[in-house]
VEXKELO-881561 format. One record per atom (N, C-alpha, C, O): x, y, z; residue in three letters. Coordinates in steps of 0.02 Angstrom, whole numbers, plus 50000, padded with zeros to 5 digits. Layout:
XYZALA/...
END
This chain:
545345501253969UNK/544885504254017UNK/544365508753984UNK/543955511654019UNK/544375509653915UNK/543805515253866UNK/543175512653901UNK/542775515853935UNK/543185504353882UNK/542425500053934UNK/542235504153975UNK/541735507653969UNK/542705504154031UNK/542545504154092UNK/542275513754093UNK/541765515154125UNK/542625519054061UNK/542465526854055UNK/541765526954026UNK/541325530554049UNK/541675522553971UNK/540885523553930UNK/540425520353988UNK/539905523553987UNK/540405516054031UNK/540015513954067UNK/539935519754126UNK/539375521354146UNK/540555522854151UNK/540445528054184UNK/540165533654188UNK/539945537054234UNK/540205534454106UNK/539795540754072UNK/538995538954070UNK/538545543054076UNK/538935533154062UNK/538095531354055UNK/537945530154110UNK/537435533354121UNK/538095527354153UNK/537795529254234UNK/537815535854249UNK/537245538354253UNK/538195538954256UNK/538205546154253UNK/537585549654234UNK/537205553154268UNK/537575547654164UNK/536885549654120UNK/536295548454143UNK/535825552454137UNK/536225539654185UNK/535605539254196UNK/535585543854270UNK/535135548054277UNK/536015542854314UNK/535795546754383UNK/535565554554361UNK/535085557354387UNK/535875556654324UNK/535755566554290UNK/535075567954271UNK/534675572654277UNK/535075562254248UNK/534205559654206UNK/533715559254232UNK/533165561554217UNK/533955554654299UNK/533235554954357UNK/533245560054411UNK/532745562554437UNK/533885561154425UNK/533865568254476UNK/533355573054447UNK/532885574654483UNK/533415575754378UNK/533115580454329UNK/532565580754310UNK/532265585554286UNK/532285572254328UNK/531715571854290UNK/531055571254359UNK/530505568954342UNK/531135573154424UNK/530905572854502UNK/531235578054516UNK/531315578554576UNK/531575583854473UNK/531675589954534UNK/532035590754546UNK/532205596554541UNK/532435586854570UNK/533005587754620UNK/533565592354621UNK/533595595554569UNK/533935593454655UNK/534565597854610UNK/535105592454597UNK/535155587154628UNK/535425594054558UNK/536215592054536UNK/536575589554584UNK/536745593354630UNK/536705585254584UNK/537385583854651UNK/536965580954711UNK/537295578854759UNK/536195580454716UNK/535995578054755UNK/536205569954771UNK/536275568054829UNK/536275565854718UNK/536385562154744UNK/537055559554718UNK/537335562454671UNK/537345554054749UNK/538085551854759UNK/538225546054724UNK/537715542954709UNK/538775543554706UNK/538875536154671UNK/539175533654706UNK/539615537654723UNK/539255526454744UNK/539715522954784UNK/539575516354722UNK/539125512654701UNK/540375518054710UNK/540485512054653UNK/540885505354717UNK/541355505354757UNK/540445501054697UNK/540395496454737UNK/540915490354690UNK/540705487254641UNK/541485489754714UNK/541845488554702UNK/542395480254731UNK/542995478954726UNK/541745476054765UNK/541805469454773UNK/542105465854693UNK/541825466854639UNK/542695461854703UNK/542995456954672UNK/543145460854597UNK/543045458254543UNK/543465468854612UNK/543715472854540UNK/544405474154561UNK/544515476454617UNK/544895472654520UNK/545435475754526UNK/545755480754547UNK/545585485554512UNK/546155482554590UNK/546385491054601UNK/546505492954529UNK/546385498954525UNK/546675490654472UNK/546875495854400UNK/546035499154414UNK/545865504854429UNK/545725494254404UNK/544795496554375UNK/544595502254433UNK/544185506654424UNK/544955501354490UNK/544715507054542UNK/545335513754530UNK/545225519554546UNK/545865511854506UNK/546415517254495UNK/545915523054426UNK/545815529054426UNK/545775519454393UNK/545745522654330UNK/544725524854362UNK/544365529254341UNK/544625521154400UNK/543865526554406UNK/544105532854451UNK/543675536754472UNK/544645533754463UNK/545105536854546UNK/545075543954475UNK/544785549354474UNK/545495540354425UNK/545615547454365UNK/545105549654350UNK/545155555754346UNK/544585547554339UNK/543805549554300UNK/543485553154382UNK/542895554754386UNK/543775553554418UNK/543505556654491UNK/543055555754566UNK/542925558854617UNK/542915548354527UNK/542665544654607UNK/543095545154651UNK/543705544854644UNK/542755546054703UNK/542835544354765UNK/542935540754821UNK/543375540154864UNK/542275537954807UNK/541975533854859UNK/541855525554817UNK/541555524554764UNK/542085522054848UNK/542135513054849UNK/541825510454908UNK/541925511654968UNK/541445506954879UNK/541095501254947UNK/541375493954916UNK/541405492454857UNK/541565489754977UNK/541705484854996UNK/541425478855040UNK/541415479055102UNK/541135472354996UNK/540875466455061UNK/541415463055116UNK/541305460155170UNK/541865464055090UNK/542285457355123UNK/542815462155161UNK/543085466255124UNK/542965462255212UNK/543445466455248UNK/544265462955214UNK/544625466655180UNK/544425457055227UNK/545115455555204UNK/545285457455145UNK/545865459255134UNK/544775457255095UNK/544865459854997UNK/544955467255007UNK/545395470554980UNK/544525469655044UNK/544755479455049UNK/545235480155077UNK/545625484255053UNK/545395477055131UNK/546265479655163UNK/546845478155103UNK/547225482155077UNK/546775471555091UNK/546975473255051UNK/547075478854979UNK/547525482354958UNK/546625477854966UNK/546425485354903UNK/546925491954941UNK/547365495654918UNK/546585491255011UNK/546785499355034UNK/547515500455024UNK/547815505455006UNK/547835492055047UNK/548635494655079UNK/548955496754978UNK/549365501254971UNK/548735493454926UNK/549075494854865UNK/548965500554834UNK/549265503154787UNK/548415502554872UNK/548065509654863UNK/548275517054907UNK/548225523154899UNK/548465513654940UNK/548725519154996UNK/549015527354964UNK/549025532554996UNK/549205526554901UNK/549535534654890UNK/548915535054854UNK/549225535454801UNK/548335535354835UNK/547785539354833UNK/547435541454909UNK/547125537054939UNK/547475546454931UNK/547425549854990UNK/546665550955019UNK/546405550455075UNK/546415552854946UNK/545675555454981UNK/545285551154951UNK/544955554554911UNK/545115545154946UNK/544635540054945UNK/544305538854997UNK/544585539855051UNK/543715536854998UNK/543245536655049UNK/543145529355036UNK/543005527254980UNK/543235524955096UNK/542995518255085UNK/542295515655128UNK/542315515955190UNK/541805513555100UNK/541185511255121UNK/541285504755124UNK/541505500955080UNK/541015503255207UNK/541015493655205UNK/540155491955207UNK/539825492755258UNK/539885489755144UNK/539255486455132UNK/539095481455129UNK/538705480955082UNK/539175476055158UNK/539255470255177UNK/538895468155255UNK/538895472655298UNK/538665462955269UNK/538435459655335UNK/539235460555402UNK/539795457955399UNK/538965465255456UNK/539505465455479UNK/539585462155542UNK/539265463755593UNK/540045457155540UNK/540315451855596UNK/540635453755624UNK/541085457455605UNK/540435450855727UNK/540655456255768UNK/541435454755751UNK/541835459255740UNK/541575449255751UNK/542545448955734UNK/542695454055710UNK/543075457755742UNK/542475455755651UNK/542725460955601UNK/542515467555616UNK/542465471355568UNK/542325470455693UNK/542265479155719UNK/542945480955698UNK/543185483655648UNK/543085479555731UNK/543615483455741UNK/544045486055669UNK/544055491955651UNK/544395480555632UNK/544585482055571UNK/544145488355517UNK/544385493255490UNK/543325485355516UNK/543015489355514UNK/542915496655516UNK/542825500455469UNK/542975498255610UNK/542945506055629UNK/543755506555615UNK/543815512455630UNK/544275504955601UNK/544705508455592UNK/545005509555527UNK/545555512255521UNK/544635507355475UNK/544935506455406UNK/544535510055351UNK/544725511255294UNK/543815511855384UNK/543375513255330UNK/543045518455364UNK/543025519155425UNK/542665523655300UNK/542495529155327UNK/541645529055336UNK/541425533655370UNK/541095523555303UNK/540605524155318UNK/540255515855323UNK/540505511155293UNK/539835515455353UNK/539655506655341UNK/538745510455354UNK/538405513955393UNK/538715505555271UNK/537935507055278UNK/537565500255315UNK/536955500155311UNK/537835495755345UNK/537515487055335UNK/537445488355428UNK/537285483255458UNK/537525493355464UNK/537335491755514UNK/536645489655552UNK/536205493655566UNK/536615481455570UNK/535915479255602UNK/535705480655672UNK/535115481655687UNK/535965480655694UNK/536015480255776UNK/536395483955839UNK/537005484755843UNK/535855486255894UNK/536495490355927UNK/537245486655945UNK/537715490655949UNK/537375480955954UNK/538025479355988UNK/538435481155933UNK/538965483755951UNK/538345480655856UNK/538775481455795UNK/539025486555833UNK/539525486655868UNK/538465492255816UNK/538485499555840UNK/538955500655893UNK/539475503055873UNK/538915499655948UNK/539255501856009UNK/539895499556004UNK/540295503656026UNK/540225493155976UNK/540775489955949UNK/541175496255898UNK/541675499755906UNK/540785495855857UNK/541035501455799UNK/541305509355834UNK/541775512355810UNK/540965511555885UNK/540895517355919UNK/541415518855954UNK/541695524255962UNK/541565510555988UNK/541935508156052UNK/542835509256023UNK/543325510856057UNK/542795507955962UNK/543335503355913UNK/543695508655884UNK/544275508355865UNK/543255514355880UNK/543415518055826UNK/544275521955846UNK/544375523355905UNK/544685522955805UNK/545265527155824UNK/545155532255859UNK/544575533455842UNK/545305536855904UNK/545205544255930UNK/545495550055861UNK/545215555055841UNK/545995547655843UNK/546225552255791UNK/545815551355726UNK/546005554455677UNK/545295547555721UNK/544835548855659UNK/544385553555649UNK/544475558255688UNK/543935554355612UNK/543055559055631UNK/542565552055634UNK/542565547555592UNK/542255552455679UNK/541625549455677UNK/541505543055600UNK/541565543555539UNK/541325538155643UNK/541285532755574UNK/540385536255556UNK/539875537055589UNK/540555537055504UNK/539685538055477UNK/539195532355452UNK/539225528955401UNK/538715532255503UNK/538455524555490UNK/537725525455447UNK/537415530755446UNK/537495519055409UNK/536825518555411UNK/536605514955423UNK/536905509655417UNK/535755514655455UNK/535735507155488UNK/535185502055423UNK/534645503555398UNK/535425498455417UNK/535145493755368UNK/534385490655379UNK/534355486555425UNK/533915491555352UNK/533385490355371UNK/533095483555313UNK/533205483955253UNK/532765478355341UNK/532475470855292UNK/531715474255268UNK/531255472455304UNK/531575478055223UNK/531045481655254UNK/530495474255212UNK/529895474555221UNK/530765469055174UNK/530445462955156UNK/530425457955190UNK/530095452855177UNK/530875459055250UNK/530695451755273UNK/531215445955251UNK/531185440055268UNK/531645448755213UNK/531885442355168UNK/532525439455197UNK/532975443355212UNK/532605431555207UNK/533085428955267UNK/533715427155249UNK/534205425155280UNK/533525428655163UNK/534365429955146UNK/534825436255155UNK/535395437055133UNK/534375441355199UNK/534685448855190UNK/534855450755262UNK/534495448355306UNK/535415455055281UNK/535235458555342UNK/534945460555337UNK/534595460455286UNK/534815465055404UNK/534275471955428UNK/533905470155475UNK/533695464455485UNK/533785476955517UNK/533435476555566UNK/532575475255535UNK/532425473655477UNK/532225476155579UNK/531515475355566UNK/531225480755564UNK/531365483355618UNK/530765485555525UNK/530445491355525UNK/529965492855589UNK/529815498655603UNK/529745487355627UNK/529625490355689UNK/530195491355748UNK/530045493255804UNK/530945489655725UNK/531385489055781UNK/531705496255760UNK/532085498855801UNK/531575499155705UNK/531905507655697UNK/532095511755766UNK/532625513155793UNK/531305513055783UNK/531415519355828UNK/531835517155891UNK/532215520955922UNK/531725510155907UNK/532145509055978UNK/532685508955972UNK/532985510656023UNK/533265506555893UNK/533665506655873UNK/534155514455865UNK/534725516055882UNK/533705517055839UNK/533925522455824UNK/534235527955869UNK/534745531155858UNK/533655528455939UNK/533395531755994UNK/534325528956037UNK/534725533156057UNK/534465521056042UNK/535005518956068UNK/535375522056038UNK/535565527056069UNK/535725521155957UNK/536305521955918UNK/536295529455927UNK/536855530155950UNK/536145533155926UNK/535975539155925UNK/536505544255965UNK/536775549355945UNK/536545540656036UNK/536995544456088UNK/537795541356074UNK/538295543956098UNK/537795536056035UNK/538545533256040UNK/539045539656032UNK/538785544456004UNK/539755540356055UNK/540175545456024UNK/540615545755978UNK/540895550855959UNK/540725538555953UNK/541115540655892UNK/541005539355832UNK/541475539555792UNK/540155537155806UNK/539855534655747UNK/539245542255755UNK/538975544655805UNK/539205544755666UNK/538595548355672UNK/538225544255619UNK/538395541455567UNK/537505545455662UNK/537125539555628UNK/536725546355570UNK/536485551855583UNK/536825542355504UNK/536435546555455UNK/535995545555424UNK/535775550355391UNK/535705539755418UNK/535005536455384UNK/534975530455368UNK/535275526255402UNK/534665528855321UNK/534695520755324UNK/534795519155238UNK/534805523455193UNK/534855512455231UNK/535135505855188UNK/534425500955199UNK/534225498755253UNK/534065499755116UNK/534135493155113UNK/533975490855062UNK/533635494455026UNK/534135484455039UNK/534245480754992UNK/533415478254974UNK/533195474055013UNK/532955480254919UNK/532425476954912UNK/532405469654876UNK/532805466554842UNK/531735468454899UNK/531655459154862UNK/531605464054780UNK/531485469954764UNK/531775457354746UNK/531765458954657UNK/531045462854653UNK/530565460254681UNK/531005466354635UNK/530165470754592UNK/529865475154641UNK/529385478654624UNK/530185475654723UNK/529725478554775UNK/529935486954780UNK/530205489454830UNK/529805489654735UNK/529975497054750UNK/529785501154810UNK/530055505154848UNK/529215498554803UNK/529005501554864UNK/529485500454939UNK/529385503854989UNK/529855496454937UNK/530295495454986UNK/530735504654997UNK/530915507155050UNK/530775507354937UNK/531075513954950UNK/530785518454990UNK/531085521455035UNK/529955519554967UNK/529455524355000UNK/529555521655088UNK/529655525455135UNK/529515515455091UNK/529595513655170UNK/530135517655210UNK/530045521155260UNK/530865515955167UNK/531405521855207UNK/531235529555204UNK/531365533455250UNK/530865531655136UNK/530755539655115UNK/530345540155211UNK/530445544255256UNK/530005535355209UNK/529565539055261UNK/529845539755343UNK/529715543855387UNK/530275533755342UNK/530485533455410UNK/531025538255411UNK/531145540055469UNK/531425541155362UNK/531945546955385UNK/531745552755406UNK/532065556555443UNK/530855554355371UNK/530705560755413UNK/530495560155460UNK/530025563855473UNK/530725555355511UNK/530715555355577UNK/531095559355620UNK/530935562455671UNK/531785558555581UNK/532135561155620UNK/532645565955554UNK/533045563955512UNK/532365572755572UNK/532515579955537UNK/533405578055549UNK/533625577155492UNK/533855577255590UNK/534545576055585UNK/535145572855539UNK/535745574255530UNK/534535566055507UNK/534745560555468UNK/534685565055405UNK/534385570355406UNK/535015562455351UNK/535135567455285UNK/535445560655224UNK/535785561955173UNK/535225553755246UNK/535515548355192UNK/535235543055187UNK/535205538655230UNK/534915542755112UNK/534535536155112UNK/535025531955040UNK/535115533454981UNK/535225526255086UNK/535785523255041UNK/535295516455009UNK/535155511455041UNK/535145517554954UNK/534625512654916UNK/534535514754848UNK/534505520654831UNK/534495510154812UNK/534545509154734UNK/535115505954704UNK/535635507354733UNK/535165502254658UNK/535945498254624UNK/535655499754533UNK/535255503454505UNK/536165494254515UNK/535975494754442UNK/535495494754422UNK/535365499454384UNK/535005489954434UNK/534195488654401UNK/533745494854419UNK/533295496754382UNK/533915498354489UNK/533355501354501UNK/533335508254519UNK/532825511654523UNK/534025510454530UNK/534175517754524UNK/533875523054511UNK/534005528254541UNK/533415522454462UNK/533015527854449UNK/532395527454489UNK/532255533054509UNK/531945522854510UNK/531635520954548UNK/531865524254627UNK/531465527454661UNK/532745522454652UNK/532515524454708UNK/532795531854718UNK/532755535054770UNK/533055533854665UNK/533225542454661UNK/532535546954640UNK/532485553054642UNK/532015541654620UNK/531365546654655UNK/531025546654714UNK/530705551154741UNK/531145540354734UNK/531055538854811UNK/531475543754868UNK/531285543954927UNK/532055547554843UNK/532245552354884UNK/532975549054929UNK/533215550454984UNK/533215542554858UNK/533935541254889UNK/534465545754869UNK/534405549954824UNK/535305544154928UNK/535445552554913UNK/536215547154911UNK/536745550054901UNK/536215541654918UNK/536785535154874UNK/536555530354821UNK/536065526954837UNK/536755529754775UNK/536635522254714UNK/537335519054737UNK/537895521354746UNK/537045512654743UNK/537735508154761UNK/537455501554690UNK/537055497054679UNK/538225506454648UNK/538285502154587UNK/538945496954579UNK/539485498954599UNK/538895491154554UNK/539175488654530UNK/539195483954443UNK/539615484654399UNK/538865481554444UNK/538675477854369UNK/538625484854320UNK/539005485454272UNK/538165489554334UNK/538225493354267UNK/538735499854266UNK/538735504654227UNK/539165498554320UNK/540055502654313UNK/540415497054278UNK/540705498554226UNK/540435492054294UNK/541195488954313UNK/540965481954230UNK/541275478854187UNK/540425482654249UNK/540225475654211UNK/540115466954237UNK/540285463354284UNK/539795466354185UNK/539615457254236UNK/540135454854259UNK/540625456054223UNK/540225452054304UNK/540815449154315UNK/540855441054286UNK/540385437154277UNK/541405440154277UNK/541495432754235UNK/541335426754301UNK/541505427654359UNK/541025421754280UNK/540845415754328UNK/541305410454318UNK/541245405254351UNK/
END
């Protein structure tokens, strides 16, 4: 696992790097080691080095993960993935934030679903801000009506938005920078991965959802 600590340390390095180099303070922004098709050892041993937080595509691969995982206590699990209404429920009761939310029914499902003995699922709503029809997300003119709905649910707090840009479109970040100061309440812009991280931690993201440059390529 040395691999897997030196890769941790250099992500590390680059997020410190761009927080530092735009201002920001320290700790502004967060790592959700995105952790589709990695072993629980590779998530045990990032658990020692002090992560936290794991995001997950596939709901059946994380339950699983969770149940072998279960005596690590304070892990935070993120579901980042396209979310199918089948899969609310498992969803609001297994995981503590889902950034991939498109649509109010997700929403009200998730809200509807959620345990009483939990806190609030913390959502973000996923925005296509390209257009592109291989991706979720809502549409950048469907925000405010979206938002304005999800907004009153009671057991999801909605905190900002997610989204995945086409290859080279940075500017896809400035689009979310601008639509969160809409609403002074929201406090999370979940955007940037391996390639572009520094890009969107000047854009004013406050998650990098890494995988390839934690964990490494994965074998084909």
């Amino acid at each position: 696992m040395c691999e897997l600590h030196q890769r941790w340390k250099t992500l590390w390095n680059r997020i410190d790097h761009a927080v530092a180099q735009c201002g920001r303070p320290k700790g502004s922004v967060r790592l959700l080691a995105v952790s589709k098709f990695q072993s629980t050892d590779a998530i045990r041993a990032l658990y020692e080095l002090g992560q936290r937080d794991f995001g997950e595509n596939y709901v059946q691969e994380a339950l699983q993960k969770q149940a072998k995982l279960c005596d690590l206590k304070d892990l935070n699990w993120h579901f980042i993935g396209p979310v199918q209404r089948n899969k609310t429920l498992a969803i609001a009761t297994h995981f503590d934030w889902v950034h991939s939310v498109d649509r109010f029914l997700i929403a009200q499902r998730l809200s509807e679903q959620r345990p009483e003995k939990l806190t609030p699922l913390q959502i973000c709503l996923q925005v296509n801000v390209d257009a592109e029809d291989s991706k979720s997300g809502c549409k950048p003119d469907e925000v405010q009506s979206l938002v304005e709905a999800i907004m009153p649910l009671p057991a999801i707090s909605l905190r900002g938005f997610m989204s995945i840009p086409a290859p080279g479109h940075i500017q896809t970040f400035s689009v979310l920078s601008s639509l969160i100061q809409q609403w002074p309440s929201m406090d999370t812009l979940s955007m940037g991965m391996s390639d572009d991280l520094e890009d969107a931690i000047r854009a004013g993201s406050t998650w990098v959802r890494v995988g390839t440059a934690l964990f490494g390529k994965r074998a084909h």
